[in-house]
C-alpha positions in Angstrom: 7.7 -11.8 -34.6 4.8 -9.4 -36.0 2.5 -8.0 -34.1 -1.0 -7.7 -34.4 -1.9 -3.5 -34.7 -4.4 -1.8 -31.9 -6.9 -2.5 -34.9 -6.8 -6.5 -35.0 -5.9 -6.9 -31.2 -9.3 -4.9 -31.0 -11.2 -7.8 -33.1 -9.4 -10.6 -31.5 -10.6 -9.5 -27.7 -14.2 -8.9 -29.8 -14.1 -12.3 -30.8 -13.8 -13.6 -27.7 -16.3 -11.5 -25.9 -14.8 -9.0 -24.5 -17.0 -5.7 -24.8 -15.3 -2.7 -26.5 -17.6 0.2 -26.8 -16.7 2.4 -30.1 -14.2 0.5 -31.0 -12.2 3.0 -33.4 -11.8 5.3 -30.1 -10.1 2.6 -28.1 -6.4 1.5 -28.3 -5.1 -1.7 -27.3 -0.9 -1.4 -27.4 0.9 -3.7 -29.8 2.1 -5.4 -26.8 -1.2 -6.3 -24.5 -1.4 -10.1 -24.4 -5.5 -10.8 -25.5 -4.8 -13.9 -23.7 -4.3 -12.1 -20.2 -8.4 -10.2 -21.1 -11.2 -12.1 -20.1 -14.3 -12.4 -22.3 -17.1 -10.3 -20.4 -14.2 -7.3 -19.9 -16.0 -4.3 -21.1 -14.0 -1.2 -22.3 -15.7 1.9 -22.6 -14.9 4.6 -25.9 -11.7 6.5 -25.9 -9.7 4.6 -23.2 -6.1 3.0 -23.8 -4.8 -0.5 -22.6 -1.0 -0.9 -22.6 1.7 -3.3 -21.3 2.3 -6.6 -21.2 1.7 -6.9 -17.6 -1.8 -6.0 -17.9 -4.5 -8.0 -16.8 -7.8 -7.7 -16.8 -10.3 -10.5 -15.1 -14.0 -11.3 -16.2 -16.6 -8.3 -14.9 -13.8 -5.8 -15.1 -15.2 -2.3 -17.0 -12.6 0.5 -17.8 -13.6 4.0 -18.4 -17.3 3.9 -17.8 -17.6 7.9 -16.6 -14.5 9.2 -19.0 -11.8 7.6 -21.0 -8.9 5.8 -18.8 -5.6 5.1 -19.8 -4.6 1.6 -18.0 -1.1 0.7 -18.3 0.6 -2.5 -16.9 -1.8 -2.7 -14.6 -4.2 -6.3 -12.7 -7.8 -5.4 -12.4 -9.7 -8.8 -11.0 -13.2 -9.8 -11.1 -15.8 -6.7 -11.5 -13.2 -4.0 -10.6 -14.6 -0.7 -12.3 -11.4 1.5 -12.9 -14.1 4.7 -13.8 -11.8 7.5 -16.2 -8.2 8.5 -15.4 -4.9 7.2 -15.9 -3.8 4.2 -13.6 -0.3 2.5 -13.7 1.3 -0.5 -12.5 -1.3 -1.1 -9.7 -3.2 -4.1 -8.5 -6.9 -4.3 -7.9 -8.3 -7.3 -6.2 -12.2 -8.7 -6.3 -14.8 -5.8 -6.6 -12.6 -2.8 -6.5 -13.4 0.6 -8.0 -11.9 4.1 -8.8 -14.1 7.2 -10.1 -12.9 9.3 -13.0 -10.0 11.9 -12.8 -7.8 9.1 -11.2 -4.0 9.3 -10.7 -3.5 5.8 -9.7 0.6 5.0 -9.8 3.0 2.5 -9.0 3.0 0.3 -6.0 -0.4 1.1 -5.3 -3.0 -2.2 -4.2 -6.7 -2.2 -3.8 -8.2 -5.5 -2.2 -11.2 -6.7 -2.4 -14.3 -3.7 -2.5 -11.7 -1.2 -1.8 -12.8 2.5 -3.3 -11.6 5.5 -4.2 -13.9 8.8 -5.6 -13.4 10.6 -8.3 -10.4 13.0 -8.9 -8.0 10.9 -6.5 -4.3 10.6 -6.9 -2.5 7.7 -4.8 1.4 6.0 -5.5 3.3 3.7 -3.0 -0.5 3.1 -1.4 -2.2 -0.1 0.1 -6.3 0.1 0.9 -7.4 -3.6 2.6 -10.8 -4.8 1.8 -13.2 -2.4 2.0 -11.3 1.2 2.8 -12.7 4.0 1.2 -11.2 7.2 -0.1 -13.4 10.2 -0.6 -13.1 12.5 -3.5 -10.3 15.5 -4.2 -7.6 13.7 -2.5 -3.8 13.2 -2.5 -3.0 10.1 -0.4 0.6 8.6 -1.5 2.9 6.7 0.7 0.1 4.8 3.0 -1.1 1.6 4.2 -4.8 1.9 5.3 -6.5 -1.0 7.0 -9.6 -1.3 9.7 -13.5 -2.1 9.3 -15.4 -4.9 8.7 -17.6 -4.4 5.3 -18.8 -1.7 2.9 -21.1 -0.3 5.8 -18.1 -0.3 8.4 -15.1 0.9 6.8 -12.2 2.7 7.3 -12.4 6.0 5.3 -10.5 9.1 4.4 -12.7 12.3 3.8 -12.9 14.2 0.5 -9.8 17.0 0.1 -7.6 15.0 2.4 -4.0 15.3 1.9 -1.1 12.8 3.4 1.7 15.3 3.5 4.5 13.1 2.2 7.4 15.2 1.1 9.9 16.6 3.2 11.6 20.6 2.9 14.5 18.5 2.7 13.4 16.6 -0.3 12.6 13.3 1.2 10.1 10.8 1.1 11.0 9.1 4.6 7.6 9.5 5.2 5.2 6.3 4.9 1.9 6.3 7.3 0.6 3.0 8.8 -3.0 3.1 9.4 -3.6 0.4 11.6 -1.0 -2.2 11.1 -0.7 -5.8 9.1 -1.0 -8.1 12.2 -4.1 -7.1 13.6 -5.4 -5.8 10.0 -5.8 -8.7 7.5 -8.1 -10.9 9.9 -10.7 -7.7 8.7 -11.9 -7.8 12.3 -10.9 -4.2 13.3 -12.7 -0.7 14.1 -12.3 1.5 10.9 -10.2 4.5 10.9 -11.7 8.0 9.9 -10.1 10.7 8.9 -12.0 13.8 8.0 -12.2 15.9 4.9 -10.1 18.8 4.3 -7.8 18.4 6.7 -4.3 16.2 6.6 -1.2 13.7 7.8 2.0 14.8 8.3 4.1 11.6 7.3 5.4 9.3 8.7 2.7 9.1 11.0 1.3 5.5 13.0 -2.5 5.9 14.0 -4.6 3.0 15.8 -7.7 1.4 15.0 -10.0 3.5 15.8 -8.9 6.8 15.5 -11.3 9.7 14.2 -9.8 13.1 13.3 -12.2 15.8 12.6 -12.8 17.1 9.7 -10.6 20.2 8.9 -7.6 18.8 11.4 -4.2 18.5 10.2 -3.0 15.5 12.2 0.7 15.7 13.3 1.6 13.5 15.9 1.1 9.8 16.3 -1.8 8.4 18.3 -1.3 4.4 19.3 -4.3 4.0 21.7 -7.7 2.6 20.1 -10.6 4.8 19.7 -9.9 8.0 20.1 -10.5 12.0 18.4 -7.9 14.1 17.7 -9.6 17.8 16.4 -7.8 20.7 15.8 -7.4 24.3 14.2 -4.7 25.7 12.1 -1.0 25.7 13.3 0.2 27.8 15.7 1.5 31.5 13.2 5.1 32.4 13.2 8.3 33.4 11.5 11.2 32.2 13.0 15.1 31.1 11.6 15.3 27.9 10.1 17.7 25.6 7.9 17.2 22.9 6.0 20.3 21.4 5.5 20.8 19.2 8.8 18.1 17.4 10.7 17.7 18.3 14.5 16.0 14.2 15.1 16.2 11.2 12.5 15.6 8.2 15.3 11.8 8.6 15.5 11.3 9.0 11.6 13.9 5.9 10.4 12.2 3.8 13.2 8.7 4.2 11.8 10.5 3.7 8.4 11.7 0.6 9.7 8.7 -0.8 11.3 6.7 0.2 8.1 8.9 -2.0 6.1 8.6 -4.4 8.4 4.6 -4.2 8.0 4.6 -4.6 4.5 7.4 -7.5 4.7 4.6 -9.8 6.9 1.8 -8.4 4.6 4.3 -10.3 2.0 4.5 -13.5 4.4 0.3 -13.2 4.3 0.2 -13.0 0.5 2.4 -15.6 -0.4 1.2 -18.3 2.5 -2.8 -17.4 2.9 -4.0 -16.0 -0.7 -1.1 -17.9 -2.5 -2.0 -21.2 -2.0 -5.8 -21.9 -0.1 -7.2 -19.2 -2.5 -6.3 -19.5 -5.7 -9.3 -20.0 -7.9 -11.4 -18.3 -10.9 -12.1 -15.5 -8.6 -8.5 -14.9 -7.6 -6.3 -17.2 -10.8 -2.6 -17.5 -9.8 -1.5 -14.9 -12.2 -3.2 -12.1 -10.3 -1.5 -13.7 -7.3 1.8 -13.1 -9.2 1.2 -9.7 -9.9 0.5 -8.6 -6.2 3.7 -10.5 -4.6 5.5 -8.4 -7.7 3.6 -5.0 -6.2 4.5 -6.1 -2.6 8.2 -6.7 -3.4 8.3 -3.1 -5.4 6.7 -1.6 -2.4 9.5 -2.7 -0.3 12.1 -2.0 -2.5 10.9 1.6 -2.8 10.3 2.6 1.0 14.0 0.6 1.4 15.4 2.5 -1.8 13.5 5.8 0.0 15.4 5.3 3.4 18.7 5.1 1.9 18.9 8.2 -0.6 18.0 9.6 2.9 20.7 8.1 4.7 23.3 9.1 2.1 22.7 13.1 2.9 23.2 12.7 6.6 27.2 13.2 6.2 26.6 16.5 5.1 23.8 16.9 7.3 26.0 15.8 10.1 28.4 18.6 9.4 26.3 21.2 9.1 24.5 20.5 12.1 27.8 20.7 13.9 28.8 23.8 12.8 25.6 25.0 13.5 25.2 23.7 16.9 29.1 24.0 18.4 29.3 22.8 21.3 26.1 22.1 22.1 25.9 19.4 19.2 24.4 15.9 21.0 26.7 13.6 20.1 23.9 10.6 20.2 22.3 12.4 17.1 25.8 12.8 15.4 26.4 8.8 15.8 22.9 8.1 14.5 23.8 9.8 11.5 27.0 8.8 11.4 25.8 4.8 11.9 23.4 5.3 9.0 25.5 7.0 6.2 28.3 4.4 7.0 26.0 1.6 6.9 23.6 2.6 4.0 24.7 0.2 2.1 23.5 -2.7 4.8 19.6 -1.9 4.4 19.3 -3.9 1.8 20.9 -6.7 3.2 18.8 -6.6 6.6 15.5 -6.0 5.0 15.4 -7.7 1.6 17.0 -10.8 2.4 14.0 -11.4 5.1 11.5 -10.5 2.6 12.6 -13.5 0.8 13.5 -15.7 3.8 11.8 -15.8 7.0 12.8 -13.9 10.0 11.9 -15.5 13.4 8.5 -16.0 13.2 6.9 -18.5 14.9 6.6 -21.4 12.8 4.1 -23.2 15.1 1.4 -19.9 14.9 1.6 -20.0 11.3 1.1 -23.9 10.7 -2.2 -23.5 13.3 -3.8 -21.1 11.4 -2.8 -21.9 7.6 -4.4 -25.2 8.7 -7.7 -23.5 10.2 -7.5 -21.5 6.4 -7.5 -24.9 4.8 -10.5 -26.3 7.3 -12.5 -23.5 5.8 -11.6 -23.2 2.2 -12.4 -27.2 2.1 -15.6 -26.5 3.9 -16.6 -23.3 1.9 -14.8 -23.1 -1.3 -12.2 -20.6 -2.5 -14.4 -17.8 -3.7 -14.6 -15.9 -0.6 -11.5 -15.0 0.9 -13.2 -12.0 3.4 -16.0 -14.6 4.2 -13.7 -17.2 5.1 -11.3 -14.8 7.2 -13.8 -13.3 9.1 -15.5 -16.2 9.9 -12.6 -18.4 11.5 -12.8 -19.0 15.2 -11.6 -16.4 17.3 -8.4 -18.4 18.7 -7.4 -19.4 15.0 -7.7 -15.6 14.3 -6.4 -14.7 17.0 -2.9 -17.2 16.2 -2.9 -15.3 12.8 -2.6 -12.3 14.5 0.0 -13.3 16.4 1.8 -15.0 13.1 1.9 -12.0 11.8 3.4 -10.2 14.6 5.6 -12.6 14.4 7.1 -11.4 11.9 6.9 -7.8 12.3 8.9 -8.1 15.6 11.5 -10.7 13.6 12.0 -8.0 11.3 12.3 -4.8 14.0 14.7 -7.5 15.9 17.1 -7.9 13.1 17.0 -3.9 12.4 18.0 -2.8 15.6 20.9 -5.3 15.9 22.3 -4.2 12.7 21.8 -0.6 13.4 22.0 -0.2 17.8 21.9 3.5 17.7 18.5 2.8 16.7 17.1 0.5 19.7 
């Protein structure tokens, strides 16, 4: 079958009402689907649409400051993707990204979630309203907390989520709140100030403020607190980077990260998959962010076990280097997860498709509350509706949701004990 050139794909999405701003600058590929761009789009001169698995929803603008490349990418309603290149991403109702943007796979915006200009994200999940500043690297995160676009969860401009290992990994996913509490939008935002930095894999609590110019390195679980700081400690001391001295703490939070994004799953496909659903949210928008959720699994699972498959040699060298004074409870660990590898998949993937033990009675009580509301309201406002439901319906989401996180953590550490 022929198909139509950037030239006539141009006049067809003309034709229809879509908005294309000096059109000779602007290429459309040979394989974008018109019927997937909404009249009222608007593209701005010298930008590129490509991929079949692009989307763009009624409202949506692309490349209003500079040109932007958008390739298999989902923009909903009035998302304003600004100048940069973005790639196999999801952005929900009102979302927006200034101009220099690196925006790469994996990566979800909701609704009203922002990023500056000159930002460069991969692997990364923003809930409504979360806000990144400008000049900053933040791959390999989940960032939830705040309430609306004047209470937000925010990272300051020149902020960098340190995400790679001097061993070459990428072990090293942050959670930012968590899932649970999270999607009922109901928590204190998280702050984190500019020009300073994360050292993944890191867990911080609603709440939590670190100053501006701190490089955060240590987890902090307890709500509302400040964690300031100055530069590291100088030295120059003997180091190797071919064994690892302590892998339980970093697979755990790699673990109950996965298990995070596996209930965020369980919430797209039961709440927005079915009660919201509508012109503001159409199903194949829906399909495209269970496909983003299932390849940000599959990438922190695929992360976890090119990790695992260097502890054998890891495990030897740290012998020889330790002797005798090698712990043996570190040598099983590694020894457990090499041998096992190949399991991961098994315990994690098969409960992102299945369900764990959650309990079933928490979920019915408040997808029922969810239905209550959208009948009463309509489907158009999903953060209206979930921040309006009763406190004891939000708080059995919750709950759900933990639910499922704990199912998940449950069925880790009985396939992998040296890990409880």
């Amino acid at each position: 079958m022929k198909h139509d050139s950037s030239e006539g794909l141009r006049n067809r999405l003309m034709e229809k009402g879509v908005v294309i701003h000096c059109p000779q600058s602007v290429y459309i590929g040979e394989d974008v689907d018109p019927e997937r761009i909404d009249a009222g789009v608007v593209i701005h001169g010298g930008s590129r649409i490509a991929g079949k698995r692009t989307l763009l929803c009624r409202g949506a603008q692309i490349g209003r400051e500079t040109p932007a490349t958008v390739e298999d990418c989902l923009a909903g309603p009035d998302v304003s993707l600004k100048g940069g290149c973005f790639s196999n991403a999801v952005f929900l109702d009102g979302a927006s990204v200034g101009s220099g943007a690196h925006v790469r796979e994996g990566t979800i915006f909701e609704e009203h979630a922002s990023a500056a200009h000159t930002v460069g994200v991969k692997q990364t999940i923003l809930f409504p309203f979360a806000t990144l500043g400008s000049l900053i690297n933040f791959c390999d995160c989940l960032l939830a907390g705040g309430t609306g676009p004047k209470n937000h969860s925010e990272v300051g401009s020149a902020f960098i989520h340190f995400n790679f290992t001097p061993q070459q990994d990428k072990i090293t996913p942050s959670l930012l709140g968590d899932v649970p509490a999270g999607v009922m939008l109901n928590q204190p935002p998280i702050f984190l100030g500019g020009q300073g930095g994360l050292v993944g894999p890191a867990r911080l609590a609603f709440g939590v403020v670190t100053a501006a110019g701190t490089i955060c390195r240590t987890d902090e679980n307890r709500v509302g607190r400040l964690i300031f700081g100055g530069p590291a400690k100088s030295g120059n001391i003997a180091y190797n980077q071919s064994f690892y001295r302590n892998i339980k703490q970093a697979v755990n939070k790699n673990a109950h990260y996965i298990a995070n994004l596996i209930a965020l799953k369980r919430w797209y496909a039961e709440v927005r998959g079915g009660p919201f659903i509508s012109v503001r949210f159409p199903a194949v928008l829906h399909a495209g962010l269970m496909e983003n959720i299932d390849a940000a699994i599959s990438e922190r699972i695929s992360r976890l076990m090119k990790f695992a498959a260097k502890l054998e040699i890891s495990a030897e060298a740290y012998r020889n280097a330790a002797g005798s004074g090698a712990s043996e409870t570190l040598l099983a660990q590694k020894r457990a997860l090499f041998e096992n590898q190949g399991r991961m998949e098994d315990v994690f993937l098969s409960g992102s498709q299945t369900v764990f033990k959650e309990d079933v009675y928490l979920r019915k009580r408040f997808l029922d509350a969810v239905e209550r509301a959208v009948d009463l309201h309509g489907k158009n406002d999903y953060v209206g509706i979930i921040q309006n439901l009763a406190p004891g319906d939000a708080d059995s989401g919750t709950a759900w949701m933990r639910s499922v996180v704990d199912g998940v953590m449950e069925t880790w550490t009985s396939a992998f004990p040296d890990f409880a």
